[in-house]
N, C-alpha and C positions, 0 to 999 in steps of 0.2 A: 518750588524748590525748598529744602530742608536742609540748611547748614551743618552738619556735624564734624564738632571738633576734637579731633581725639588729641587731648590733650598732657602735656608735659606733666611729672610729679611736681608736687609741689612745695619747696622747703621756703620755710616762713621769713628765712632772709633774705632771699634772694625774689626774683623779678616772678616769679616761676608763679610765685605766691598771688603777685599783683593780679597776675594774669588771668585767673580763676575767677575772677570778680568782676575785671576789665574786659578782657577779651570780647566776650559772651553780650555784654549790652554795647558794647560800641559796635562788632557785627549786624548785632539785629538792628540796631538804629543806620547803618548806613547801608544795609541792604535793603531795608522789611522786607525780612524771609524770618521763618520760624530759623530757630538755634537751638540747636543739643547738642549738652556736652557727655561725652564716652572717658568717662574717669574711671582710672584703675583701683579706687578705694585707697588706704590711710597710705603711707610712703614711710620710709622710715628716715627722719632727720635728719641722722649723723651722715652726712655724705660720706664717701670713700675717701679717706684722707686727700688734699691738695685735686679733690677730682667737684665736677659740678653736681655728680650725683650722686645716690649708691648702688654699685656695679652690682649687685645680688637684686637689692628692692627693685629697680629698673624694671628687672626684667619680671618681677612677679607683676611690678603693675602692668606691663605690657600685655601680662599673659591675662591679664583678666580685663583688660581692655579688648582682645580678641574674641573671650567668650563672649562679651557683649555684641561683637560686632556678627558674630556668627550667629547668635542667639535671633538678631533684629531681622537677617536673610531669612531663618529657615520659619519664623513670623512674615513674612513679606513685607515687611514695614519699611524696605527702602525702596524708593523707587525712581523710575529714569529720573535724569536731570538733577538728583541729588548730590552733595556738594562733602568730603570729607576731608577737610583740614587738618592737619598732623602737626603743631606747632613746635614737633621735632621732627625733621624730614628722617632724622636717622632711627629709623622703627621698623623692625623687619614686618612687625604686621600686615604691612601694608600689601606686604607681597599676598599675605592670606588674602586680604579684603581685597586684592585684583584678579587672583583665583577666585571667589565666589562670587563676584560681579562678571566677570567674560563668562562664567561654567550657566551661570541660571540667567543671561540673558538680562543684566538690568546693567543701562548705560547711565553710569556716574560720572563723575570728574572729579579726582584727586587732584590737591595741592600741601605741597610740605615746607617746613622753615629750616634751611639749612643750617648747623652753628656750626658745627666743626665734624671731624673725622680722621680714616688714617690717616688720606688725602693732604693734611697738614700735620709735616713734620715735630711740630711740639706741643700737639696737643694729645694726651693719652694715651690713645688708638695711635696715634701716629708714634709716639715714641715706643708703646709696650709692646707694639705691632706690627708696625710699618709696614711694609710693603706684602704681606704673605696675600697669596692668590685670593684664599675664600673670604676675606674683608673687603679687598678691593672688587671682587666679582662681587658679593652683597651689595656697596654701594652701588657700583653700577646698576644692580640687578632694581635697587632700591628708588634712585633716579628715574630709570626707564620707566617705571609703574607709575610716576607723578605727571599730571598732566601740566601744573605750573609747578616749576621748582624755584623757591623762594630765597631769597640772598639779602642780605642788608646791605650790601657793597661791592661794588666793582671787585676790588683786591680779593677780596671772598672767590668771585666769580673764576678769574681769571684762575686762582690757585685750585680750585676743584676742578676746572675742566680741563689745564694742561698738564695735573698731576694724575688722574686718574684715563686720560685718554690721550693727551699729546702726543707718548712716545709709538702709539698703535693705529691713528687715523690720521692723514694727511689732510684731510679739512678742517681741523682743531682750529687752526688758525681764524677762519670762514667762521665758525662757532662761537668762537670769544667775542669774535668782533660785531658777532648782531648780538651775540648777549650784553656787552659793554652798550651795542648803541640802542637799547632796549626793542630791536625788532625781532628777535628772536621770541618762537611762539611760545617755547614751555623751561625758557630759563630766562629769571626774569627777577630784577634789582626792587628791589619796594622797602619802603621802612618800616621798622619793624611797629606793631600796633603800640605804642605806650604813651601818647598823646596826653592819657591821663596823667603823668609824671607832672607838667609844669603845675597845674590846679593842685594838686596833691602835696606838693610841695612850697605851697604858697606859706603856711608858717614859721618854715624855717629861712627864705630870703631877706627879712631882715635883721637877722641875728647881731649880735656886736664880733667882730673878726678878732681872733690871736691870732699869737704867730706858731701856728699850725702847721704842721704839712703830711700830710694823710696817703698812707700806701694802702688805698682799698681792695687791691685783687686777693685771689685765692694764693694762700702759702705754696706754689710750684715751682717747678724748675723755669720751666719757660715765662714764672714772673721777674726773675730776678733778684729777687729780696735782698739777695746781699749788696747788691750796690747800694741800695735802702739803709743800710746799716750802716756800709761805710759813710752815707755823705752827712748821717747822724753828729758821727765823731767829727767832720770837718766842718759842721757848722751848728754849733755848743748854745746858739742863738737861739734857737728854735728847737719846738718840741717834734718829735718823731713818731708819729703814731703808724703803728700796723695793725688795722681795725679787726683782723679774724683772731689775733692770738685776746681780743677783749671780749670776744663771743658774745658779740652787741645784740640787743633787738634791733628793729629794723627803724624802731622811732629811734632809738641812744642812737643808731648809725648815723639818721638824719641829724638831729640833734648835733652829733661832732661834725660830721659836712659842714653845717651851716657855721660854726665857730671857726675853721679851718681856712685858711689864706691860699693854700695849695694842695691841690693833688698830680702827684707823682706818678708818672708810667715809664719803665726800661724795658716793658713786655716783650715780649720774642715771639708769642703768641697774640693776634687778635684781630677778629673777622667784624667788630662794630666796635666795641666798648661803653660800657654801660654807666660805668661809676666816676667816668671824665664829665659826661653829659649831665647826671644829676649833682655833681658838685658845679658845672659852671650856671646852671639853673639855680643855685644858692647862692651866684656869686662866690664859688670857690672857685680859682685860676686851676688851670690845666698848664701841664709841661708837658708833652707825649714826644716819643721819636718819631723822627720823621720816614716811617717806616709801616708796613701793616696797612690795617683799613685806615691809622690814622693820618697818611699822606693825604689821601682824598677829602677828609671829612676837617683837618684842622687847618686852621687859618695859622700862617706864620710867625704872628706874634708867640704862637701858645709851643711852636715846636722846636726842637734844638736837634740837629745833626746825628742820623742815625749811627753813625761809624763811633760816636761817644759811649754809647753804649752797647754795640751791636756783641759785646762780651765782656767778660770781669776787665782782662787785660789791656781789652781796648778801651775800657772805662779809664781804670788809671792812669791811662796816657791823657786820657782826656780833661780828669778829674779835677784841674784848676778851671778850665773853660764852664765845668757846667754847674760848679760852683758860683761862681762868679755870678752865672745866667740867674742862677734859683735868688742870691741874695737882692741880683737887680730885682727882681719881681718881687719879692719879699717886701724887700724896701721901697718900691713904686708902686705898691699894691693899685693904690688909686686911679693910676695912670694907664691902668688895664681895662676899665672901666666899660670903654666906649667899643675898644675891641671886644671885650666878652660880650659883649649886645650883640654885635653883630656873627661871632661864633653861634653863640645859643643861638641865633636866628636860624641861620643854615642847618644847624643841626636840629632845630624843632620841626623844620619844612621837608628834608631830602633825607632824613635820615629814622626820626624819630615819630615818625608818620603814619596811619595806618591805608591813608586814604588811596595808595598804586595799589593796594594789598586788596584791599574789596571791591575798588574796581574791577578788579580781575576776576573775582569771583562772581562779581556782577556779569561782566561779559562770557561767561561760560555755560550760560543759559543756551 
């Protein structure tokens, strides 16, 4: 079997980048099976404002990730039992590569990594888009073509298969519940591959800590920012950093992580979260709502009451309360100590994993 991963663009800030490096030798080392990557050539940086990618470049890499894929068919060079990995499940190619796989007769097995869609109300697609027929019929149409469909988390889960089929099939219920209890054959919870994170990060865990507090996501609507601002003015103690308006490299990012006491989430959006996990791998504290993928994945010390922030308004009302919470952990920094061991634990084994993810691919032989 021949692993091929048609792979995500890659911007050099973000995880996209890791992955390009990563991905490829931790597959072949936990299969041994040959690996090839189906790369769309250069990307262009500047993502689309407040977006993860760029909404024009995307698609050119896509399109020339197709030629490749088409090119490899009409070569014969794929053949049964071969394995193609889409470390973005959202890629309409894949519809092409399940056309030229069923038309000329060679039995592959696809697998894809879900992140987001219209499917979720605040993410892009779901706000620039929401609900129109030909996106939500793509996903499905995009879904149905994968043989494993890939989730970093239950909440993930559940929100893609009752938003996109709930209100049309009466077994949705039936569906959720073998994909939450992982019996389900081709929807299926794995952590996402990034193992290499804690080694990687080994320089920066013992840094000397300020009094930091670090708002790492993308400048969007469904981040919140402005609570970020305001809890600035309410506590004059502490520095306020919003790490995209300093257009860091990826070492300066680690770099302030690892000096940083705290990282901040009001998200509205988020199917894993990426930059809670390697700030608490430096020993920076997480605050997250209790809301999102972050209900499953964070231990209670780290969360405070989703209705605090679940909007501007609702913040205010709330805005002594979670004052108050940020200063205790500020000021008990220490005494967080023993819970973040055991956060980062969980999150290094159930979440941050590759190992449910090659399994899988493993068994599809």
């Amino acid at each position: 079997m021949t692993i091929y991963i048609v792979d995500i663009e890659a911007v050099d800030t973000r995880y996209t980048k890791q992955w390009k490096e990563h991905l490829p030798r931790q597959l072949r080392h936990a299969t041994n099976n040959e690996v090839i990557v189906i790369s769309g050539g250069e990307t262009p940086q500047a993502t689309t404002p407040g977006a993860f990618l760029n909404f024009g470049g995307t698609n050119v890499y896509k399109s020339k990730q197709l030629e490749t894929i088409g090119e490899m068919f009409c070569k014969g060079e794929v053949k049964d039992g071969d394995y193609f990995l889409y470390t973005d499940a959202w890629n309409p190619t894949v519809i092409q590569l399940k056309y030229m796989a069923e038309l000329l007769g060679v039995n592959i097995r696809i697998g894809g990594l879900w992140h987001a869609g219209s499917y979720d109300p605040h993410d892009f697609l779901g706000r620039l888009i929401g609900d129109k027929p030909w996106v939500r019929n793509a996903e499905r149409s995009m879904m149905d073509c994968y043989d494993h469909n890939f989730f970093a988390t239950d909440f993930h889960i559940e929100m893609f298969l009752t938003t996109l089929y709930g209100s049309e099939n009466p077994w949705i219920d039936d569906d959720v519940a073998e994909a939450l209890s992982g019996e389900h054959d081709r929807i299926k919870r794995v952590g996402w591959p990034m193992e290499y994170l804690n080694k990687s990060l080994e320089q920066y865990k013992q840094m000397e800590k300020k009094d930091i507090i670090l708002f790492p996501h993308r400048i969007a609507p469904e981040k919140q920012i402005e609570i970020f601002r305001d809890l600035k003015e309410h506590l004059p103690e502490y520095e306020f950093v919003v790490c995209q308006e300093r257009q860091l490299t990826k070492n300066e990012y680690h770099n302030l992580l690892g000096e940083a006491k705290m990282v901040f989430s009001a998200n509205l959006q988020e199917t894993l979260g990426i930059s809670w996990y390697e700030g608490a791998l430096v020993g920076t504290l997480p605050l997250v709502p209790d809301r999102l993928s972050y209900t499953e994945m964070g231990l209670d010390e780290f969360k405070y009451p989703s209705e605090w922030t679940k909007d501007f308004n609702s913040y205010v009302m709330h805005r002594d309360a979670l004052v108050e919470r940020i200063r205790y952990m500020m000021e008990n920094y220490n005494d967080f100590m023993v819970p973040l061991y055991k956060q980062t634990t969980k999150l290094n084994s159930q979440f941050f994993s590759g190992a449910a993810l090659y399994d899988a691919i493993k068994r599809s032989r």
